[in-house]
Kinemage of the C-alpha trace (Angstrom):
@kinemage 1
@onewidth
@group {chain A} dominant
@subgroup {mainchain}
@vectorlist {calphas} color= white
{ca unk a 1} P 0.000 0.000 0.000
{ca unk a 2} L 2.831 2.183 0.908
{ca unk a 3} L 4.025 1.653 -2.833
{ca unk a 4} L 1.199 3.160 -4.488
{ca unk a 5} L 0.706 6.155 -2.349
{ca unk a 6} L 4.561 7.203 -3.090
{ca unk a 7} L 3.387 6.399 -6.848
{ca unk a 8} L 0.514 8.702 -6.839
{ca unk a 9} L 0.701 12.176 -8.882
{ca unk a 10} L -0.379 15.455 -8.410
{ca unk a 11} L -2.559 17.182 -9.318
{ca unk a 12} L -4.508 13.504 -9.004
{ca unk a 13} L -5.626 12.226 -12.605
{ca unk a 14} L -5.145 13.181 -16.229
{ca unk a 15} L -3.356 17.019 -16.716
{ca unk a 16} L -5.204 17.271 -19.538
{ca unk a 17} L -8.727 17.623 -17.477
{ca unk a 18} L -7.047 20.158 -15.382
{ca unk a 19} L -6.302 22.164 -17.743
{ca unk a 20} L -9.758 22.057 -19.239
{ca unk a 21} L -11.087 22.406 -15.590
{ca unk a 22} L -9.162 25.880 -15.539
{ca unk a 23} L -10.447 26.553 -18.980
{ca unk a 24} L -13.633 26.102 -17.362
{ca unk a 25} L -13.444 27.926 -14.353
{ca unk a 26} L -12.047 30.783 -16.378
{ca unk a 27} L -15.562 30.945 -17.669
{ca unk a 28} L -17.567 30.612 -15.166
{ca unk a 29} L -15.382 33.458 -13.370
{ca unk a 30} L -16.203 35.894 -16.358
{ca unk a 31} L -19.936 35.060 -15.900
{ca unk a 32} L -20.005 35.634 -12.296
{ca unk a 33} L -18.455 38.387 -13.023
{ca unk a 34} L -20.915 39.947 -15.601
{ca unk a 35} L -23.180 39.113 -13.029
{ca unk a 36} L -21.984 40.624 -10.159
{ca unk a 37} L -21.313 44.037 -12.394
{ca unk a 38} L -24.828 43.973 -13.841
{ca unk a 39} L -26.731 42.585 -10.112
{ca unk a 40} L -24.929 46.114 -8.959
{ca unk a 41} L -26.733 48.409 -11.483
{ca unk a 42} L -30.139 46.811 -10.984
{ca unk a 43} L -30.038 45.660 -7.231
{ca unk a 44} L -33.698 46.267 -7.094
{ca unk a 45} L -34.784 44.088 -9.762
{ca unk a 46} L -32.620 41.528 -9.080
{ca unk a 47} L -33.566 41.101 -5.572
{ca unk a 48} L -37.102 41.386 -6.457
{ca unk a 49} L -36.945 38.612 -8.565
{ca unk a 50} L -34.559 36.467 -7.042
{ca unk a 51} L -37.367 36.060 -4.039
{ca unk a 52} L -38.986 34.074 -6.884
{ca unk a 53} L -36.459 31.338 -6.667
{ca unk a 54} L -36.937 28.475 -4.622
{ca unk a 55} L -34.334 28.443 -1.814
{ca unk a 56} L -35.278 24.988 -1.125
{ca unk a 57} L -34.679 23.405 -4.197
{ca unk a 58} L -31.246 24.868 -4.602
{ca unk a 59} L -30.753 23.953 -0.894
{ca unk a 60} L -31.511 20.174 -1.702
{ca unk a 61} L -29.453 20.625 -4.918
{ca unk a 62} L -26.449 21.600 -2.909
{ca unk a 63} L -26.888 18.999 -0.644
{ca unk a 64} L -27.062 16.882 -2.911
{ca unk a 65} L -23.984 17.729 -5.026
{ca unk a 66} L -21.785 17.975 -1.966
{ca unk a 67} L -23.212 14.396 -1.171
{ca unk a 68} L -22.480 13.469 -4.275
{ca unk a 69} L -18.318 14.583 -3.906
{ca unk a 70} L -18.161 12.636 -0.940
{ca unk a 71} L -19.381 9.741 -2.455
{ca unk a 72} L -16.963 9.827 -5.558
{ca unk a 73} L -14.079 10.653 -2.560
{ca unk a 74} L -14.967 7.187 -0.999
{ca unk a 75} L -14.919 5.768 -4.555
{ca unk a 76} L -11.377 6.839 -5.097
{ca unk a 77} L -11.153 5.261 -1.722
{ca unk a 78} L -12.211 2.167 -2.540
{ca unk a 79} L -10.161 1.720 -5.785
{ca unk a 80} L -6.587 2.745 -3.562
{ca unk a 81} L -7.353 0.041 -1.943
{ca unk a 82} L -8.280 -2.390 -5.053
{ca unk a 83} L -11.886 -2.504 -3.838
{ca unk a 84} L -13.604 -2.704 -7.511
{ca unk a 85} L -17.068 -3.294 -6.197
{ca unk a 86} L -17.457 -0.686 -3.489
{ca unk a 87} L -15.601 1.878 -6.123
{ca unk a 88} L -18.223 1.119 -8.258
{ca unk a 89} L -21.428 1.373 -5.557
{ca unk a 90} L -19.938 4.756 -4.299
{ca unk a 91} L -19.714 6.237 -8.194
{ca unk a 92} L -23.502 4.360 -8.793
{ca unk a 93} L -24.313 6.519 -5.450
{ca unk a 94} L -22.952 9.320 -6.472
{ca unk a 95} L -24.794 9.151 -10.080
{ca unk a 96} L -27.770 9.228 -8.169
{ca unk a 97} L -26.584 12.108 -6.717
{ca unk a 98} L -26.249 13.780 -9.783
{ca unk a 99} L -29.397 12.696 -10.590
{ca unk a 100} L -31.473 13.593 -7.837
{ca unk a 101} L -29.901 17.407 -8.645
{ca unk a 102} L -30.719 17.088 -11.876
{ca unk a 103} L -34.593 16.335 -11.503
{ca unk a 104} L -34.817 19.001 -8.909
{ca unk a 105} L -33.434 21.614 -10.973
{ca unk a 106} L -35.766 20.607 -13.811
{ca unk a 107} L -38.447 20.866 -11.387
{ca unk a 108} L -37.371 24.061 -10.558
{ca unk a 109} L -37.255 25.318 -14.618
{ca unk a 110} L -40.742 24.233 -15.387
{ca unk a 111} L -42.075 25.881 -12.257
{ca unk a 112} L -40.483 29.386 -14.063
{ca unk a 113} L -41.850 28.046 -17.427
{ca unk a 114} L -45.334 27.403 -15.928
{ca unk a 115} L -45.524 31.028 -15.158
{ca unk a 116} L -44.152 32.244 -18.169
{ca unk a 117} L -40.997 33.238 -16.889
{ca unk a 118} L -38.242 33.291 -19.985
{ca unk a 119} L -34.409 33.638 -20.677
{ca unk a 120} L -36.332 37.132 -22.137
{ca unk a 121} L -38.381 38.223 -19.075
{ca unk a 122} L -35.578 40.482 -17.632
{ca unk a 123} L -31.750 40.916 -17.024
{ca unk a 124} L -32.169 38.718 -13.613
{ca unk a 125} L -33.554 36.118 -15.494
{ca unk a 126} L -31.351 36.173 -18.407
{ca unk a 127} L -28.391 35.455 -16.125
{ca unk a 128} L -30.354 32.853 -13.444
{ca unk a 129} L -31.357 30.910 -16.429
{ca unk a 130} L -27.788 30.853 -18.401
{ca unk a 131} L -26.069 30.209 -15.363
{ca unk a 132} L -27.605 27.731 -13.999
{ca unk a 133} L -28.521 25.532 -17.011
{ca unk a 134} L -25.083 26.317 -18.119
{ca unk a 135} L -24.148 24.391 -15.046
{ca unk a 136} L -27.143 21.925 -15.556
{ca unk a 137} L -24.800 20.973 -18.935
{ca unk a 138} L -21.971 20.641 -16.734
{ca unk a 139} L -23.850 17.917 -14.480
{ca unk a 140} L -24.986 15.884 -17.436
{ca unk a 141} L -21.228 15.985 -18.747
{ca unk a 142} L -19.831 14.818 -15.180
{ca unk a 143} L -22.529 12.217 -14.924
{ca unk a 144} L -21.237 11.252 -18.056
{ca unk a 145} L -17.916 11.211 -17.570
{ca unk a 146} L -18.542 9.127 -13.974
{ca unk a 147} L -20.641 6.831 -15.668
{ca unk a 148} L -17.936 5.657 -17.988
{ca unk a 149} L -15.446 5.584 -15.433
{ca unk a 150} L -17.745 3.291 -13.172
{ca unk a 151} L -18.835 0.970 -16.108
{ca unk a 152} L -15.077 0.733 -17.018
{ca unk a 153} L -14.206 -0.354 -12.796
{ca unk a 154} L -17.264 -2.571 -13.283
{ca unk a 155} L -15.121 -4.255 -15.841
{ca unk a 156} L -11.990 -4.567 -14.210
{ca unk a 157} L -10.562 -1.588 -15.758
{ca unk a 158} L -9.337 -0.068 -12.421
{ca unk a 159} L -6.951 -1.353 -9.589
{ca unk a 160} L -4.813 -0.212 -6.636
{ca unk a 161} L -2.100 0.121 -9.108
{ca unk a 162} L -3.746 2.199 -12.119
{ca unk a 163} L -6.504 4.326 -11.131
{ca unk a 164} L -5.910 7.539 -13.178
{ca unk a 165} L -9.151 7.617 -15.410
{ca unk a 166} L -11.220 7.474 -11.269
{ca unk a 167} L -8.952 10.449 -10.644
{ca unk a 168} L -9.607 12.493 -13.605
{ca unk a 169} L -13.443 11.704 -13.609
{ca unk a 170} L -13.247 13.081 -9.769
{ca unk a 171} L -11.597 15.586 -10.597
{ca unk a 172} L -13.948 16.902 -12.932
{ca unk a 173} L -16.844 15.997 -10.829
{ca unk a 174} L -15.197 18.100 -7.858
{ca unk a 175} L -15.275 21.194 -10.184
{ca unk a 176} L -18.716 20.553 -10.957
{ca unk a 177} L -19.354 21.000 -7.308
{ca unk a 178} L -17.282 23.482 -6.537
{ca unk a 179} L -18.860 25.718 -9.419
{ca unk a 180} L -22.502 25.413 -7.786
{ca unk a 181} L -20.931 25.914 -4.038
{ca unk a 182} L -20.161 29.882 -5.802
{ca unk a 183} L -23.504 29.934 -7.776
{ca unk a 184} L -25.502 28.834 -5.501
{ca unk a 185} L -24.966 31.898 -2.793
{ca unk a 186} L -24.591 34.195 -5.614
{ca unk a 187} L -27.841 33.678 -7.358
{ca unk a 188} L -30.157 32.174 -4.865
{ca unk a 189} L -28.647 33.909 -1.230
{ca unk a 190} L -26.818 37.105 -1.767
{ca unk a 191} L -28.881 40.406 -1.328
């Protein structure tokens, strides 16, 4: 055991997701950003419409995701330790995860549709729903990306000795999380 954790590299997983993590969090950074700038010359309309949001969904959607993080921690875990079959039930749980976030927040959307809120109704809007369903694309991607690292442990793709593809897929999942732990105070708290 002592072996592998001298053997392990840093950052954990492939470099080429971190630098498309930084790519990505360069993005999301100028979007907050336009957000924060624009929130400041309307601070009326965007905290009368961010009352609209439901606190509780995004509350359960955090939850969820940060859930969800520790799950795919105890995956990585399990594989360190050549555990195939519990890597694979903690990245199964933490697909569920992923998907419980990913009903809620479509729960969420047709509420806004229902009422005939749009991406057009105003600048709060605008930025609430491009945000956060540009973040919705980012869950579907990580739940993709987890899925075909768990279906590729399933198959004995994964030991104590080679787990770089678990790495990378956490790693990406991690940023996924991380990116919601920002947007979700600055678009559903923040007054």
């Amino acid at each position: 055991m002592e072996l592998h954790s001298a053997a392990r590299r840093y950052p954990p997983g492939d470099l080429a997701i971190w630098i498309f993590i930084l790519a990505e969090l360069g993005v999301f950074a100028v979007f907050f950003t336009v957000y924060a700038f624009t929130r400041m010359q309307h601070v009326e309309l965007f905290n009368t419409y961010q009352q609209t949001l439901d606190q509780r969904a995004a509350l359960i959607n955090t939850l969820a995701l940060i859930t969800s993080s520790y799950f795919v921690v105890r995956a990585v875990a399990a594989i360190r330790e050549n555990d195939r079959r519990s890597c694979v039930g903690w990245l199964s749980a933490a697909l569920g995860m992923g998907g419980l976030f990913l009903v809620v927040k479509f729960l969420e959307y047709a509420h806004h549709f229902a009422a005939g809120v749009q991406l057009s109704t105003n600048a709060f809007y605008t930025f609430y729903f491009s945000l956060t369903f540009f973040h919705f694309m980012h869950v579907v991607l990580g739940m993709a990306i987890l899925a075909a690292v768990a279906l590729k442990a399933h198959r004995g793709g994964y030991s104590a000795a080679e787990y770089t593809g678990i790495e990378t897929g956490a790693s990406y999942w991690h940023m996924v999380d991380l990116v919601w732990l920002i947007l979700f105070p600055l678009v559903y708290v923040m007054r």
